[in-house]
Residue, then its C-alpha position, 0 to 999 in steps of 0.5 A: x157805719x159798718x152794718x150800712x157798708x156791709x149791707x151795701x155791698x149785699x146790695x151790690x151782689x144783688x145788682x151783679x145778679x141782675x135783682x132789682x130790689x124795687x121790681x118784685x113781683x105781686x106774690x102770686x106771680x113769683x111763686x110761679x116762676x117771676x112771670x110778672x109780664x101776664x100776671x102783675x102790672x107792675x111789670x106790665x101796665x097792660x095787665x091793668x085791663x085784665x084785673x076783674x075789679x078794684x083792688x087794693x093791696x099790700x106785700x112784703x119780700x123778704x130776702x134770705x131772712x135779712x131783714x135789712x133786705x126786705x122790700x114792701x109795696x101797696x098798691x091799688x089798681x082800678x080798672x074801668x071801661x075809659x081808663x084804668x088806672x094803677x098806684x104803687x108805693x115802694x120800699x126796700x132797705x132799711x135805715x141807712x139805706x132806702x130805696x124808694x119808688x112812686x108809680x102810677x100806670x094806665x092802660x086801655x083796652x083796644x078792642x077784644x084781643x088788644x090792650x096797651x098800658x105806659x106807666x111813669x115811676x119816680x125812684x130815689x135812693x136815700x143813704x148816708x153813704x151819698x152825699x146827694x140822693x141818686x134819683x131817676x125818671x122813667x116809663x114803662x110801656x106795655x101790650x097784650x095781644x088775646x087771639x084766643x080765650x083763655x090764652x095771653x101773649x104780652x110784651x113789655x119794656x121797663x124803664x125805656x126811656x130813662x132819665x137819671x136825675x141829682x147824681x153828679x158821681x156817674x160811678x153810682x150806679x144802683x138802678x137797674x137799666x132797661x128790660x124787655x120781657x115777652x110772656x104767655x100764659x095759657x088756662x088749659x083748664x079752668x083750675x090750671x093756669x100754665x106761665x112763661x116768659x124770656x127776659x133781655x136786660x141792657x147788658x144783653x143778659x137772658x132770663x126766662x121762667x115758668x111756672x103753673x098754677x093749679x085751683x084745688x078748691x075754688x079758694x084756695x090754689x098751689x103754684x109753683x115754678x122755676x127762674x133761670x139765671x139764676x136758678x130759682x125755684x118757687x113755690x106758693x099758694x093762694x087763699x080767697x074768702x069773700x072779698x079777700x085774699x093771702x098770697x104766700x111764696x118762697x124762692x129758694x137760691x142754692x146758695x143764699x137759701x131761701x127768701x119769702x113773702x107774703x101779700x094780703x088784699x081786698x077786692x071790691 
């Protein structure tokens, strides 16, 4: 019981530091700075539209070498001409203390340069420290605008509207509210991808990063990137062969160290 309070508390930090241990990005946009607005769908549905095939997938993260505080997800996302769709599965925690979320988004493509994407996760807590599980409905809405090739501008607002469900103690108050991210990233050149995005939570808190990815060969790319508030730098790379892919990333804090994750997945 006390290893479950102590990580608790962990968690608790993590919540005042504005981290949300169910939202980690996809490996590739982490290491470039947390940009997940152009680059995940997990962030943005709309970004469903703009994946070049099916593909399925599977990451871990793992928080300051504790693995009490590593979160998994798999995932799969299909995108076709009349409504592309997306399922995600995820997990962070451990035994005593599990957070848990169930997503499935949808996009479609407007026209050329539009696309709009909603998407609908179910989160629960599981913890012996409840008596009840603390659970929550919610919708994410999405837009990306393309006026030029080679250029994405987007928008998103996560977990508007919220509906908090089986918690009858309103002090518990693990899950993050509403955010609003806007982002852009731009190809300068076909083997340099250049990211950045600005980030407005409830409590009226600003974050914001960039980041950059740069292709040495055509199947292996470096990347790298910094979040503000709190400082974060990233870094990683990216391997293809054939149909497959490993992303790897590190986020270094200045004062916890360094977190890191890996990410494996098959395209088809």
């Amino acid at each position: 019981m006390k290893k479950c309070i102590f990580i608790f508390e962990i968690i608790s930090l993590f919540s005042l530091g504005a981290t949300n241990s169910l939202r980690i990005s996809d490996m590739r946009s982490g290491a470039m700075g947390g940009n997940g607005v152009t680059l995940s769908y997990l962030f943005n549905p709309a970004m469903l539209e703009f994946s070049t095939g099916s593909v399925l997938s599977i990451d871990y993260f793992n928080r300051y070498a504790i693995k009490e505080l590593g979160t998994i997800q798999g995932g799969f996302q299909y995108p076709n001409s009349y409504l592309s769709t997306g399922v995600q599965i995820v997990s962070f925690g451990y035994e005593q203390y599990r957070e848990n979320l169930a997503r499935v988004a949808f996009s479609k493509r407007l026209n050329a340069q539009w696309a709009l994407g909603i998407s609908f996760q179910y989160a629960w807590i599981q913890s012996e420290l409840y008596e009840e599980s603390p659970s929550r409905l919610s919708t994410d809405i999405g837009m990306v605008y393309s006026p030029v090739e080679n250029l994405l501008i987007a928008v998103s607002m996560r977990d508007l509207p919220s509906i908090r469900l089986s918690v009858k103690d309103r002090s518990i108050n693990n899950f993050q509210l509403y955010n609003v991210d806007f982002g852009i990233h731009w190809y300068v050149l076909n083997n340099l991808l250049i990211t950045g995005y600005v980030g407005i939570e409830e409590n009226i808190q600003v974050q914001g990063g960039f980041g950059m990815e740069y292709y040495v060969w055509d199947y292996f790319a470096l990347r790298g990137g910094i979040q503000a508030h709190p400082f974060l730098p990233s870094f990683g790379a990216g391997f293809r062969w054939q149909r497959f892919g490993v992303d790897v990333m590190a986020i270094w804090h200045t004062t916890l160290g360094i977190s890191s994750g890996i990410g494996l997945s098959y395209s088809f």
